[in-house]
N, C-alpha and C positions, 0 to 999 in steps of 0.2 A: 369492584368499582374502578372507572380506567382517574387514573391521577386526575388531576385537577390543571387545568387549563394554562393558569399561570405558570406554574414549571413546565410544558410543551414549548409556550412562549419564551420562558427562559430558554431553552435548550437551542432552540432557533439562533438567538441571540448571540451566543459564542461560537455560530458554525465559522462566521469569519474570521475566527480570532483561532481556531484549529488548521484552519488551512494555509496559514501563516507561511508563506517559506522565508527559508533562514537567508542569511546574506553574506557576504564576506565581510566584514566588520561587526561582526554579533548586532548588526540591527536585522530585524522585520520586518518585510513591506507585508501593507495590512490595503488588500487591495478594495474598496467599497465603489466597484464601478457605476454602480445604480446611483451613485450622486456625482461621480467625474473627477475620485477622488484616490488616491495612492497613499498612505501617509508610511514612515518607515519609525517603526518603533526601538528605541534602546532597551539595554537591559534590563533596567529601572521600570521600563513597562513588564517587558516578558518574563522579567523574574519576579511581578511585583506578589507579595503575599497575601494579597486580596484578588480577587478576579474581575481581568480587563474585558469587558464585552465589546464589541465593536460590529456595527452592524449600518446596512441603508436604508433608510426608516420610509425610502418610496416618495410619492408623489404627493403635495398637499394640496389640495382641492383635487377640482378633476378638468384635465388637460391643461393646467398651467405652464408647465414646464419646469415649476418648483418641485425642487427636490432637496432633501435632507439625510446626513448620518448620524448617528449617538454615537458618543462614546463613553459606558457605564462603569460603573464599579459596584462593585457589591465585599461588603465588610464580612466576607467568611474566608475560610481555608477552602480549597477542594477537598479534602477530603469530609467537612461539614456541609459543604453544600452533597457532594455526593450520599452523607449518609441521608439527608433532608428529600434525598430524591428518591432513595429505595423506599421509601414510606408511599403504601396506598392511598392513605389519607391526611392531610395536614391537619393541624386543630385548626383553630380561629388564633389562637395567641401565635403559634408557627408562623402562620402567615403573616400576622402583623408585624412580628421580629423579623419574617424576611424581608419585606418591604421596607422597614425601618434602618434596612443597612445596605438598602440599593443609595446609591448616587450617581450623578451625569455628572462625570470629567468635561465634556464639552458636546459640543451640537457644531455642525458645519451644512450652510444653506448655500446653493446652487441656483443661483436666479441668472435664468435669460437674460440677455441683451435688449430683448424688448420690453422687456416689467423691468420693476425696480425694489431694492430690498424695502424701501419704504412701502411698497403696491404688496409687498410678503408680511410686512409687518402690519400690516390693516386690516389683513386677509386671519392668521393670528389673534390680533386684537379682538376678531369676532367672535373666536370661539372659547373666548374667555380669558387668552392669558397677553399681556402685553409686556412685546418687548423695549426694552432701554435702547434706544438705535447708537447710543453715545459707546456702548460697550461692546457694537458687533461692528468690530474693525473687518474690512475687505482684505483677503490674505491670498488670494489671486487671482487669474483671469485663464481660460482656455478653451478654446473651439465655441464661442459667441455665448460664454457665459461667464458670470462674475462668482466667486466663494467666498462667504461670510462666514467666522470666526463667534461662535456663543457660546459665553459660559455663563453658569446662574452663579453670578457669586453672592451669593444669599443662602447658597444650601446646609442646608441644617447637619452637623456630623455631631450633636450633640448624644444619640444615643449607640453612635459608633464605640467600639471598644479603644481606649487611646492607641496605641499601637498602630490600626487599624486608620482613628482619626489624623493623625501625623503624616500617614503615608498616601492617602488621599490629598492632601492640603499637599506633599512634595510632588506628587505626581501632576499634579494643577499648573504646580509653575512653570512645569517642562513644558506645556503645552504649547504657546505659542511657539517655541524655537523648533517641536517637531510639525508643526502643521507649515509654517514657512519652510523646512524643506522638504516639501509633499509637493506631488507631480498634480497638475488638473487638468479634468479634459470633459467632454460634453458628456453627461450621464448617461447611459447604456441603460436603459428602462426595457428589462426582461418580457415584458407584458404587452411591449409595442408589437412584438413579432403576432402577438394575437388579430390585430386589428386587420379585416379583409378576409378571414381565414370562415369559409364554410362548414358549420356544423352537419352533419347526417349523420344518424345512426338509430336504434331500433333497443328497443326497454319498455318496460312494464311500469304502472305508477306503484306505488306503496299498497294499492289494493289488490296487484296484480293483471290490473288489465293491461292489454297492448300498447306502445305509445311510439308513433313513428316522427320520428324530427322534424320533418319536410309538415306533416299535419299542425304539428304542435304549434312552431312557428309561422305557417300561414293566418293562423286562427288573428294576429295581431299585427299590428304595427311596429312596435315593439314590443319584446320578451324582454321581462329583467330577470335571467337566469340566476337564483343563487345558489350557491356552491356549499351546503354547509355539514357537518357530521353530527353524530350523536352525542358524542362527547366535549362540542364545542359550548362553555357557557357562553361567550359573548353572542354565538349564533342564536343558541337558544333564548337569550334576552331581547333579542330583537325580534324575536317571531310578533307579537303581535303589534309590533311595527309596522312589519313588511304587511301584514294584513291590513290594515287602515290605509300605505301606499297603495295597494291592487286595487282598494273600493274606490279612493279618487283619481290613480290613472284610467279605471274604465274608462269614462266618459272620454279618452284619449284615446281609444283603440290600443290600450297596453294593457299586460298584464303581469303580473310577478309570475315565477311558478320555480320552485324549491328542486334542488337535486339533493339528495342527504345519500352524500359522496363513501358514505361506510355500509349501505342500506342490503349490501348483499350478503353482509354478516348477521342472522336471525335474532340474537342479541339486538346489536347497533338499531334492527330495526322496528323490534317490539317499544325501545325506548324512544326511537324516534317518532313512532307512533303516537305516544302517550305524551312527548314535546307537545304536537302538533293538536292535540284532542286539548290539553290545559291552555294554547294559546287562544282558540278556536278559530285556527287556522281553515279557512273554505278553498284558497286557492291550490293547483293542482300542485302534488309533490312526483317526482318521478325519482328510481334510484338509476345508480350508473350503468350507463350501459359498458361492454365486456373491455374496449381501448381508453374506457374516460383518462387515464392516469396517460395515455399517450398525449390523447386530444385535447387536455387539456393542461395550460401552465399555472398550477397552483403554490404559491407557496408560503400560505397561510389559509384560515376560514375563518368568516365567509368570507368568499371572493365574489362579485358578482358581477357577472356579464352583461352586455345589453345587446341582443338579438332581431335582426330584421324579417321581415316577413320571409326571407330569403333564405333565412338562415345563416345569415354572414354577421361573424360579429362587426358590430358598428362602430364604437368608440373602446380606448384603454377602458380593463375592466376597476372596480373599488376595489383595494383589498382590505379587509376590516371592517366592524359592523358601523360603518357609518349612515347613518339613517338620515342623516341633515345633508346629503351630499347626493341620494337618489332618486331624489325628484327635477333635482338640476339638472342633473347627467340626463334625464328624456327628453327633459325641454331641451337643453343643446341639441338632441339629435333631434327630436321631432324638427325643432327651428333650419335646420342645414337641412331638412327633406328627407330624414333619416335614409341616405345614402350611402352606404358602408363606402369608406372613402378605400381610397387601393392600398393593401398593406404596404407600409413601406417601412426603410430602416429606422432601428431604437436610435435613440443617442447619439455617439460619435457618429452612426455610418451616416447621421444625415449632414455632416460636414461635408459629403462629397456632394454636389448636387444633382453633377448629371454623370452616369456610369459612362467612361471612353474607350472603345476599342483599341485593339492591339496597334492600331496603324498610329496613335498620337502616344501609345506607352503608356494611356490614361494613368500619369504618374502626378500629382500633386503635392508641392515641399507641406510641411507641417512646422509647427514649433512644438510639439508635443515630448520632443526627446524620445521619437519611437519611430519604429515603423508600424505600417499599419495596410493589410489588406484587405479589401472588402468585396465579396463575390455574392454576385447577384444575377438572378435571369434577367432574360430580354424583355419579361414585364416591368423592369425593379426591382421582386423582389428579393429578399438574403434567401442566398443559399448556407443550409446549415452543413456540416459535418462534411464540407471538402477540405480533404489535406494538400497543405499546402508544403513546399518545402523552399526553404532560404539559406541561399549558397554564400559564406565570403569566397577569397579563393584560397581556404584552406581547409573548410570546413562547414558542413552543411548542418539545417536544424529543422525540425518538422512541427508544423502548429494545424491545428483541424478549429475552421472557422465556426463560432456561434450562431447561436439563435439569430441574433443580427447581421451574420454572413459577415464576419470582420475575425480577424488572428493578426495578433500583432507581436513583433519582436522589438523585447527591449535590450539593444546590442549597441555599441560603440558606431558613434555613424564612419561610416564608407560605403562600398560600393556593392551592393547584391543581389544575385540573381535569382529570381524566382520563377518557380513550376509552379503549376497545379499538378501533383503526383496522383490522384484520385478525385473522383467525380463522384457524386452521390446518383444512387441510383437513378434515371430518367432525365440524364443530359449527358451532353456527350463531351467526351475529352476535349481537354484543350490542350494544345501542341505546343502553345504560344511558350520561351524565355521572354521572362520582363525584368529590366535594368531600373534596378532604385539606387541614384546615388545623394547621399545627403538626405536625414528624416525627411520622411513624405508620407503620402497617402498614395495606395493601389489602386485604382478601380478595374475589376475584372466581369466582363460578362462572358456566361457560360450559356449557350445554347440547351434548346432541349434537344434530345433524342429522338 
């Protein structure tokens, strides 16, 4: 039996907090760009004897622009969490003693210039929990968004081990003096690079028949593509959800239809078979086809897309089974003419607005305390995986830009020269030196080939 859900979810949770690099002063930068956030952690974090999660908890609602980070604790040692992990099965008491010695150190909200933490905290209130606005002090400002500062201070560390409770309650108090010296900047939402981007490709459904893209998606107006595995409970709890959303989008020209993203392992898909048979689930399942894990940005399940007769994803996809959030998400698109708008950049890169050629230096100052390049074709879009390379004049450094066509160096400002030292396949070199002096923002367009 594959482990249980909730530890996958855990594991997720610390990937940020491993990839930590070190500093010259024993602190951390603990970078959470998916909410526009940097924080640099002390000793007292990275040596604490409970384990620090830190993680970007994504986007609240759908298309807000709100975005969120945790930051957890959990009352064990690693090496009890890790024996908790080798185990194939938890009991019910296991789980409940895990759960009972999680704790949130704090929450940090990213709210646009154009909403208000008050329009974040009503949105919240909805879904059950309401925040104290008196207690979420504003702890900075960058690239046309404001960050708010939440702690629950109400959290129960009664069945903490004292040790355990003591050092939670000191790690609380650091918190503000390390989130005030934390960098901010516009969220970098990994899932924007999706939107605009054409699906094709060729797979069979769960019963083995043929199933070509181009078909699938003309059948509807919109597709709500979900993304889910065999071993996911949250997916599985929501199947006959999703079943009851497919019978009242008909009447919309939508339809749901399932990818069970493990389905080409005989295992994964005898089980996923028998999900689907106990929901009574009617709508089409299809498994991955051969590039899914290319074509597609998952990084969680279910994820779920929402697809145009076109096959162009249309809006950022949900991540999580939120069932109360996807019948909103059609109406938005049906309402805009479900038009897959033009991909364009996540986050930061949409600071730059319009990309400038070589002849103005398309160079832009910043207050981010960074440099920052952003390479995009001549339609807009980020270009990923150009290397880029940044000269002082003593010494040069190499950065290969993201999913959102952005690398950035964080160096003492002066004055530097940048290449494009490589072009990703199907555009052509760029020849151009560009002069950044004093933080700014790059814009570079790269022709195609």
């Amino acid at each position: 039996m594959k482990k249980i859900l909730v530890m996958f979810l855990v594991l997720a949770m610390f990937a940020s907090l491993m990839a930590m690099p070190a500093m010259a002063d024993d602190t951390q930068a603990v970078e959470l760009s998916g909410t526009g956030v940097t924080l640099y952690y002390p000793q007292s974090f990275t040596g604490a004897s409970g384990i620090i999660s830190s993680r970007d908890g994504g986007e609240l609602g759908y298309n807000t622009g709100w975005y969120y980070a945790e930051v957890d604790y959990t009352a064990m040692s690693n090496d009890e969490y890790n024996a908790l992990m080798e185990k194939e099965e938890l009991t019910e008491e296991e789980i409940e003693n895990y759960y009972n010695n999680m704790g949130n150190l704090f929450m940090i909200f990213a709210v646009p210039d154009k909403s208000s933490i008050e329009e974040l905290a009503a949105f919240i209130k909805g879904l059950g929990t309401e925040l104290d606005l008196t207690r979420i002090p504003k702890v900075g400002e960058g690239d046309g968004y404001s960050f708010y500062l939440y702690t629950d201070m109400a959290h129960d560390t009664s069945k903490f081990r004292p040790e355990y409770a003591e050092e939670f309650e000191a790690l609380r108090a650091q918190v503000p003096e390390i989130v005030a010296g934390g960098k901010f900047y516009a969220p970098v939402d990994p899932n924007a690079a999706m939107i605009g981007k054409k699906l094709s490709f060729k797979t069979t459904d769960i019963n083995g028949n043929p199933i070509d893209s181009e078909e699938l998606f003309a059948r509807h107006e919109i597709t709500m593509l979900n993304l889910w595995t065999s071993w996911c409970h949250f997916c599985i709890e929501e199947m006959p959800e999703l079943e009851a959303i497919n019978g009242r989008i008909a009447g919309k020209d939508c339809a749901v239809v399932g990818l069970l993203f493990d389905g080409n392992d005989p295992d994964a898909l005898e089980t996923g078979k028998g999900v689907l048979q106990n929901a009574g689930v009617t709508f089409d399942v299809i498994l991955p086809p051969e590039n899914a894990e290319e074509m597609f940005t998952v990084d969680g399940y279910p994820t779920t897309f929402f697809v145009g007769r076109d096959g162009v994803i249309l809006g950022a996809p949900i991540v999580g089974a939120d069932v109360e959030a996807y019948e909103p998400a059609i109406e938005s698109l049906l309402a805009a003419g479900s038009s897959a708008p033009e991909a364009k950049p996540a986050g930061a890169t949409a600071v730059v607005r319009e990309a400038k050629g070589a002849s103005d230096n398309g160079v832009t100052p910043n207050d981010a305390g960074m440099y920052r390049i952003y390479v995009a074709d001549e339609d807009g879009k980020p270009v990923e995986k150009a290397k880029i390379q940044f000269c002082s004049d003593s010494e040069c450094m190499l950065g290969t830009t993201d999913a959102t066509g952005l690398a950035t160096f964080e160096v003492p400002e002066g004055t530097y020269t940048v290449h494009v030292l490589k072009v990703p396949e199907g555009y052509a070199k760029d020849e151009n030196a560009y002069t950044m002096t004093g933080y700014s923002d790059l814009s570079i367009v790269l022709k195609q080939a």
